[in-house]
N, CA and C atoms as an extended XYZ file, in Angstrom:
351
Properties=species:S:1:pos:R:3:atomname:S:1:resname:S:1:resid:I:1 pbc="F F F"
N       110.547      119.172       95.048 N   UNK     1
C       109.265      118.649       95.538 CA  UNK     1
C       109.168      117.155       95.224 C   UNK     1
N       108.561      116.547       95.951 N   UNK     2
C       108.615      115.456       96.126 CA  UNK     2
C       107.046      114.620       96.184 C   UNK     2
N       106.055      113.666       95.202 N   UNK     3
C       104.837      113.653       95.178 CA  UNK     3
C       104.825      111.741       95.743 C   UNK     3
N       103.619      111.898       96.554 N   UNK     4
C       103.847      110.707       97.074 CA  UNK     4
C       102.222      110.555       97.385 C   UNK     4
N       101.671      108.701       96.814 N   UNK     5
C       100.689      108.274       96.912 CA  UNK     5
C       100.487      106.712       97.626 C   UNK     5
N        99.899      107.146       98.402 N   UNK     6
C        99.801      105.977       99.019 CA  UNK     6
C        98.802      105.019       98.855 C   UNK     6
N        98.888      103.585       98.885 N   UNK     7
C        98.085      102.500       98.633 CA  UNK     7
C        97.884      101.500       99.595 C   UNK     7
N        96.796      100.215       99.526 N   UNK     8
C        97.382       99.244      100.586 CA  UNK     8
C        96.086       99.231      102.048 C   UNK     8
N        95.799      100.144      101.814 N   UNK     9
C        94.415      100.892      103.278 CA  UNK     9
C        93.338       99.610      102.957 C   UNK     9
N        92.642       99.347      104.480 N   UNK    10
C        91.387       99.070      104.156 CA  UNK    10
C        90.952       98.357      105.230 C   UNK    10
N        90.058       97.077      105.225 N   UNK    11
C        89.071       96.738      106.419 CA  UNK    11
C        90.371       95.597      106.904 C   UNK    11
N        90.727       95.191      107.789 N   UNK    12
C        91.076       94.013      108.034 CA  UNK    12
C        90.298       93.622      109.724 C   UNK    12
N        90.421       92.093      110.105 N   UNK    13
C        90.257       92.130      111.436 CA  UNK    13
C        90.912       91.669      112.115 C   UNK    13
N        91.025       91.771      113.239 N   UNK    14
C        92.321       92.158      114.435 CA  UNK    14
C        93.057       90.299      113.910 C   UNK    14
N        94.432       90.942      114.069 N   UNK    15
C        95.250       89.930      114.053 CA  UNK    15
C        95.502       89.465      112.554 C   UNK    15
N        94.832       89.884      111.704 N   UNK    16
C        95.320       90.058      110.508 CA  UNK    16
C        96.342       91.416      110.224 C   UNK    16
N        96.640       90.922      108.507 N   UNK    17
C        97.843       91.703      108.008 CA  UNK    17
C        97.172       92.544      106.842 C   UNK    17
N        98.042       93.764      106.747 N   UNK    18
C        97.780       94.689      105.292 CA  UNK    18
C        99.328       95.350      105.092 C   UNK    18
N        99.737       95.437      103.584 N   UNK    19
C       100.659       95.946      103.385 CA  UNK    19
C       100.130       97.663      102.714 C   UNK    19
N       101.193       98.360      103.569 N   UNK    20
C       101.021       99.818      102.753 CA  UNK    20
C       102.014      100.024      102.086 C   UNK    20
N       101.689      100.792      100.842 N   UNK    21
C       102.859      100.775       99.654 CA  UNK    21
C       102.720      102.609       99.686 C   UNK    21
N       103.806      103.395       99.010 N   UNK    22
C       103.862      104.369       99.263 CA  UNK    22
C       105.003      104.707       98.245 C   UNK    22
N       104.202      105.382       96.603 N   UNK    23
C       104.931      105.714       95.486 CA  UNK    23
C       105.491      106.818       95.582 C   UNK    23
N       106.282      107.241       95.389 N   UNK    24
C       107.722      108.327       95.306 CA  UNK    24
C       107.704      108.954       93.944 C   UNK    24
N       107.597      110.198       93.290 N   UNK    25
C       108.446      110.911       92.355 CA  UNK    25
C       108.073      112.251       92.202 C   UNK    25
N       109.426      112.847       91.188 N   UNK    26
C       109.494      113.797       91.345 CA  UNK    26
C       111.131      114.165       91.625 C   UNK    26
N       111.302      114.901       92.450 N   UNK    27
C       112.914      114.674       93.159 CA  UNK    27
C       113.799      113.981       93.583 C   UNK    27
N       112.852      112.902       93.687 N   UNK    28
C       113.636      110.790       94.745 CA  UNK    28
C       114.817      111.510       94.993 C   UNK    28
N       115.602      112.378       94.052 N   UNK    29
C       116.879      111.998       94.108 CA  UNK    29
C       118.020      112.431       95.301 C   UNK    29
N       116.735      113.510       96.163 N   UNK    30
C       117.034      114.489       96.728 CA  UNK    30
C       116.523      113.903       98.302 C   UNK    30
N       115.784      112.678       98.101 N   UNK    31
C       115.275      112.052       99.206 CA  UNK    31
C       116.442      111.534      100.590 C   UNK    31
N       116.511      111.928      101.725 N   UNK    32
C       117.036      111.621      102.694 CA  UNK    32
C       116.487      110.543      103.357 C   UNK    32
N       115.484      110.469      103.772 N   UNK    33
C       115.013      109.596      104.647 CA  UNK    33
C       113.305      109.724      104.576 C   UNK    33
N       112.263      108.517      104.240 N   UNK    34
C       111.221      108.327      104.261 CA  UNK    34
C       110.781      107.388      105.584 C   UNK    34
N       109.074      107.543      105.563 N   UNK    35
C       108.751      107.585      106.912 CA  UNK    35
C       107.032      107.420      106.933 C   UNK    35
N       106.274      106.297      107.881 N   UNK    36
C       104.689      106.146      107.914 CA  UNK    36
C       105.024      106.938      109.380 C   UNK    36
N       103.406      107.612      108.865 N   UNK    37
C       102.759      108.496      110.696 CA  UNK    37
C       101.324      107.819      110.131 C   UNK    37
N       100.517      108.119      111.236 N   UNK    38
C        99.542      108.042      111.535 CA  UNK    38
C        98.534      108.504      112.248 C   UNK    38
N        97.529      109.176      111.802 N   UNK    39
C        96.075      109.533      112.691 CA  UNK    39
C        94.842      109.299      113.581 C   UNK    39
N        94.929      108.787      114.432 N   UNK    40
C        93.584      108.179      114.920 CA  UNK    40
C        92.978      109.498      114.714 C   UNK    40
N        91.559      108.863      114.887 N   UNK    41
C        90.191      110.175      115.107 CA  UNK    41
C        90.538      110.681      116.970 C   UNK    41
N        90.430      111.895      117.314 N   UNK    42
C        90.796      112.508      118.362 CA  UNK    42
C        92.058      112.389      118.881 C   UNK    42
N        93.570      111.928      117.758 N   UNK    43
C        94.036      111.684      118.568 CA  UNK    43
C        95.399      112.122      117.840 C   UNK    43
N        96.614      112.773      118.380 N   UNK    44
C        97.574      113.250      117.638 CA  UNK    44
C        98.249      112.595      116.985 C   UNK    44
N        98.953      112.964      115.721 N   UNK    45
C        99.852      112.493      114.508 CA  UNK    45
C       100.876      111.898      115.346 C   UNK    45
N       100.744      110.648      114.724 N   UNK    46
C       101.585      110.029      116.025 CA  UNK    46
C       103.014      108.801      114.424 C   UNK    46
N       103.970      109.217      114.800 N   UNK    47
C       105.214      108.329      114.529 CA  UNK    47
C       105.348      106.928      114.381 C   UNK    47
N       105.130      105.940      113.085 N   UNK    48
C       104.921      104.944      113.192 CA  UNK    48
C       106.636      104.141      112.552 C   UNK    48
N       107.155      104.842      111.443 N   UNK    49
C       108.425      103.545      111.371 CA  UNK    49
C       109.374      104.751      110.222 C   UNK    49
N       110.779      104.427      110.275 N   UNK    50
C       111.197      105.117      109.049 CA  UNK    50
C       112.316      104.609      108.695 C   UNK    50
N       112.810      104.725      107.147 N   UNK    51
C       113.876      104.321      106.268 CA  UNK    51
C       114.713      104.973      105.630 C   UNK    51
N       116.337      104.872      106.036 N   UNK    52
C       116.865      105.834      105.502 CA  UNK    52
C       116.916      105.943      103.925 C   UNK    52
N       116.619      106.299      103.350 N   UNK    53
C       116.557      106.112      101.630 CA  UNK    53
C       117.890      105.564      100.938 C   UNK    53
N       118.960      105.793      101.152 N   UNK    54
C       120.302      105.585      101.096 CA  UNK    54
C       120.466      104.435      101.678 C   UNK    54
N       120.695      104.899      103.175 N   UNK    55
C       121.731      103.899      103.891 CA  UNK    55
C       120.619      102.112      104.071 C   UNK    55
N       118.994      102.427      103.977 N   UNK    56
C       118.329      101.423      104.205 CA  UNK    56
C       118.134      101.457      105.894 C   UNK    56
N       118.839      102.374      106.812 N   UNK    57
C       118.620      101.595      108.104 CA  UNK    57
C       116.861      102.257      108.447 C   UNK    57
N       116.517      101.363      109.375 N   UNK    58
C       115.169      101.245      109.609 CA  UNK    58
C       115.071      101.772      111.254 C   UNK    58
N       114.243      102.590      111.693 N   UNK    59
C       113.604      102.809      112.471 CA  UNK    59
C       111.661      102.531      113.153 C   UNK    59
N       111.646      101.768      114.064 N   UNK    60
C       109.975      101.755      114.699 CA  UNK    60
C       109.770      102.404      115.795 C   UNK    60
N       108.459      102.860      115.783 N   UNK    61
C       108.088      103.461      117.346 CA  UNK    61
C       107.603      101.702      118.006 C   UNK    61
N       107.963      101.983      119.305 N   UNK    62
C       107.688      101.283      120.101 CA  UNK    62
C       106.512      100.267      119.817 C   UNK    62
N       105.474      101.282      119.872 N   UNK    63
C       104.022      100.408      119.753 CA  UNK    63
C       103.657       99.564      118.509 C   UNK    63
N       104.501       99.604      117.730 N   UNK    64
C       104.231       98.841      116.203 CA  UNK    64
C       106.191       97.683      116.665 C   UNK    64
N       107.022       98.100      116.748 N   UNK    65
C       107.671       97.258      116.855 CA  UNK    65
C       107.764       95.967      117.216 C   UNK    65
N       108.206       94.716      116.403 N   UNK    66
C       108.009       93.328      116.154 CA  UNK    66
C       106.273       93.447      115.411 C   UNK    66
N       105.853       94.111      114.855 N   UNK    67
C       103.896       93.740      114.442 CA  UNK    67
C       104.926       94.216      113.061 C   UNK    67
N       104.797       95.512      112.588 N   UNK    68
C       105.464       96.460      111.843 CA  UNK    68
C       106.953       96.391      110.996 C   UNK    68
N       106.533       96.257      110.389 N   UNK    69
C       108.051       96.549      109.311 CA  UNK    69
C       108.226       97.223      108.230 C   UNK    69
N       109.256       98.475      107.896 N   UNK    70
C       108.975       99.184      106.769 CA  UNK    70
C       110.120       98.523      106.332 C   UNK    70
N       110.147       99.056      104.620 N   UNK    71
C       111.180       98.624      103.577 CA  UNK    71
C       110.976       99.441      102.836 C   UNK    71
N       112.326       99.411      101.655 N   UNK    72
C       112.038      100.177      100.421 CA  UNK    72
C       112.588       99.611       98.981 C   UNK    72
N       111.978      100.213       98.144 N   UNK    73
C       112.686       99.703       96.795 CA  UNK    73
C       112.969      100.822       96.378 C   UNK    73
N       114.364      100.970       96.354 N   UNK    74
C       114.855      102.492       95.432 CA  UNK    74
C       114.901      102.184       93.858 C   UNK    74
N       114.602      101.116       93.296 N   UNK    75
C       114.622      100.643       91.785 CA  UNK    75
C       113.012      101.395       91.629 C   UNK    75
N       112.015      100.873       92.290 N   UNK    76
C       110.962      101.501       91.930 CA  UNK    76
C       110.402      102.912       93.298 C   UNK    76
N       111.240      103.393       93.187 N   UNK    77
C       111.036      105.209       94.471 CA  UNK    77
C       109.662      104.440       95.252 C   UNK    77
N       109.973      103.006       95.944 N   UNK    78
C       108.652      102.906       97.083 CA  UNK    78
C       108.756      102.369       98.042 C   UNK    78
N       108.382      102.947       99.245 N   UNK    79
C       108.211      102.621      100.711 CA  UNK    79
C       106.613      101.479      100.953 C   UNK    79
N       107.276      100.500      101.627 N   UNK    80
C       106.467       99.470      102.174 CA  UNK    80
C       106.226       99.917      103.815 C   UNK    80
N       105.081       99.181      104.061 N   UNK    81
C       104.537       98.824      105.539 CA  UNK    81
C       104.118       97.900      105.735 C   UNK    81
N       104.850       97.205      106.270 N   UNK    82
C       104.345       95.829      106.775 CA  UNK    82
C       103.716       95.617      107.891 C   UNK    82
N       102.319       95.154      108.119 N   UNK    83
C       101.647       95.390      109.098 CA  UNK    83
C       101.091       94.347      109.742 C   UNK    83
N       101.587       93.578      110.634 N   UNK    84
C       101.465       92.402      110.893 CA  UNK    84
C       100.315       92.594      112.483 C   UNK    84
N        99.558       91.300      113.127 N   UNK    85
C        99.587       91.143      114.244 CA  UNK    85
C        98.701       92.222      114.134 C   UNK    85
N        97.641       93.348      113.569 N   UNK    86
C        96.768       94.024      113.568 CA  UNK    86
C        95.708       94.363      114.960 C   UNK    86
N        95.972       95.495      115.525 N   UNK    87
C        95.041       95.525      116.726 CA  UNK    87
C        93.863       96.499      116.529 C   UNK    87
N        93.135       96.767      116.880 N   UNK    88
C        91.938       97.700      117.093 CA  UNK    88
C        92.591       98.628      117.014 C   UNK    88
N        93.788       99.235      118.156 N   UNK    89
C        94.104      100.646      118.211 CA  UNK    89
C        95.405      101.099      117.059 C   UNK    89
N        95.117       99.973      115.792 N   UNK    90
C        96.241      100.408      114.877 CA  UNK    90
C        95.111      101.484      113.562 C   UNK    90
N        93.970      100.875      114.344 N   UNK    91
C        93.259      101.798      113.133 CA  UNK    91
C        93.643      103.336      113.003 C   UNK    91
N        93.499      104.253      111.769 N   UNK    92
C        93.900      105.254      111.722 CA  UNK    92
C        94.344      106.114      110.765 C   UNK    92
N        94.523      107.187      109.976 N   UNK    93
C        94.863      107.675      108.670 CA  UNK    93
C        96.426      107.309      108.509 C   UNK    93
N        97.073      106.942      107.436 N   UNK    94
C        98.180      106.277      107.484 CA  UNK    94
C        99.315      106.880      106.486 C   UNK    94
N       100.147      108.226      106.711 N   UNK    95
C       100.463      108.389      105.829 CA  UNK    95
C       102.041      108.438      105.695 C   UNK    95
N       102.234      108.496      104.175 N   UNK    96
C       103.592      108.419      104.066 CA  UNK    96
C       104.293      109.880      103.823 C   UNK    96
N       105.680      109.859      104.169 N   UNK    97
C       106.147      110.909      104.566 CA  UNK    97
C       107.463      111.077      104.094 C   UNK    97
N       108.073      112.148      103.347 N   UNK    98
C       109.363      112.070      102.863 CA  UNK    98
C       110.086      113.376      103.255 C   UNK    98
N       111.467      112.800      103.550 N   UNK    99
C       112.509      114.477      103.866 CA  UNK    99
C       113.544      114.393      102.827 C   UNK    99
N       113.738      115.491      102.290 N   UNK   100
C       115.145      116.047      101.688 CA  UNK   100
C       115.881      116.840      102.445 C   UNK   100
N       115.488      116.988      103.761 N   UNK   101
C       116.511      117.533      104.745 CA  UNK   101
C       116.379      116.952      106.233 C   UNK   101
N       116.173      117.212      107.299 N   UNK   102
C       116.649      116.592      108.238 CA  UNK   102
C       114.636      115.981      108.844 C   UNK   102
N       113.695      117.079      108.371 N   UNK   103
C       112.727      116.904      108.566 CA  UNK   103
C       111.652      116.999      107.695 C   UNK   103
N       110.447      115.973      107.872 N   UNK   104
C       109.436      115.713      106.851 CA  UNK   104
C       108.641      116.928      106.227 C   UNK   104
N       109.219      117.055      105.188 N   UNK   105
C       108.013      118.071      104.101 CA  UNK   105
C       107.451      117.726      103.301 C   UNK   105
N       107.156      116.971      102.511 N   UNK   106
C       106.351      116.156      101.647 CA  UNK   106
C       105.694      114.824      101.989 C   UNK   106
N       104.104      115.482      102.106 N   UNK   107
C       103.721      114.183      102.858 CA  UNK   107
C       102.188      113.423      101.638 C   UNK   107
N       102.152      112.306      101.724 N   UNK   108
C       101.019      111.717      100.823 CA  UNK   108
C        99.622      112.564      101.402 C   UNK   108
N        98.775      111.740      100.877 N   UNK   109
C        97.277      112.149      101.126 CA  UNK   109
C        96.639      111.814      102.050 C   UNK   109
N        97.168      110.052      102.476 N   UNK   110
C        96.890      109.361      103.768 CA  UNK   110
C        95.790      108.086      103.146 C   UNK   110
N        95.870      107.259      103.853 N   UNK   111
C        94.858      106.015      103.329 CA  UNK   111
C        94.752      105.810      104.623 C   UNK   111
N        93.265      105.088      104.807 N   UNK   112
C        92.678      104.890      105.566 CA  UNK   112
C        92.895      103.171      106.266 C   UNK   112
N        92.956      102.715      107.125 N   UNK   113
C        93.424      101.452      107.731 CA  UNK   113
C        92.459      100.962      108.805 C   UNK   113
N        91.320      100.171      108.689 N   UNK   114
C        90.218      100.190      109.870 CA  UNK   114
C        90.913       98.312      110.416 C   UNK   114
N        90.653       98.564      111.722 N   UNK   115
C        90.595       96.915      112.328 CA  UNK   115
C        89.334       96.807      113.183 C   UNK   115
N        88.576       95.743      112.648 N   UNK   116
C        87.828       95.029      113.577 CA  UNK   116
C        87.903       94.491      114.055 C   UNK   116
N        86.834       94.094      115.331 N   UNK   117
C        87.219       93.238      116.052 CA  UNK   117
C        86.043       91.943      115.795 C   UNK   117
């Protein structure tokens, strides 16, 4: 098992930046690949960026790519979000997500991310 808290949420307005941080422990050791999703209100869990824990390579969904950047520090078990270029429709529950096998089972609590306009 794998326990993960996320930090970093909060008001920004459009075109501003917030970093999400996303603490790791427990198993790390067993970690494959970590990963941000996200919630709008009415609207499905939708795929935002992921890092292979190991190898470092990085994956974005489309709609955050060039705004968005994840990273990690395996010295301290934590996943970054870099959240650049902020739009209205990035608002949304923001959570972090970890696999020890090919797919996500251990997921944070979620922090909240609002943009104004």
């Amino acid at each position: 098992q794998v326990q993960l808290v996320e930090s970093g949420g909060g008001l920004v307005q459009a075109g501003g930046s917030l970093r999400l941080s996303c603490a790791a422990s427990g198993r790390t050791f067993s970690v494959y690949k970590m990963g941000w999703f996200r919630q709008a209100p009415g609207k499905e869990h939708e795929f935002v960026a992921e890092v292979g824990w190991r190898s470092g390579s990085t994956y974005h969904a489309n709609s955050v790519k060039g705004r968005f950047t994840i990273s990690r520090d395996n010295a301290k078990n934590t996943v970054y979000l870099q959240m650049n270029s902020l739009k209205l429709e990035d608002t949304a529950v923001y959570y972090c997500a970890a696999a020890v096998s090919s797919q996500y089972d251990n997921w944070g609590q979620g922090t909240q991310v609002s943009v104004s306009s």
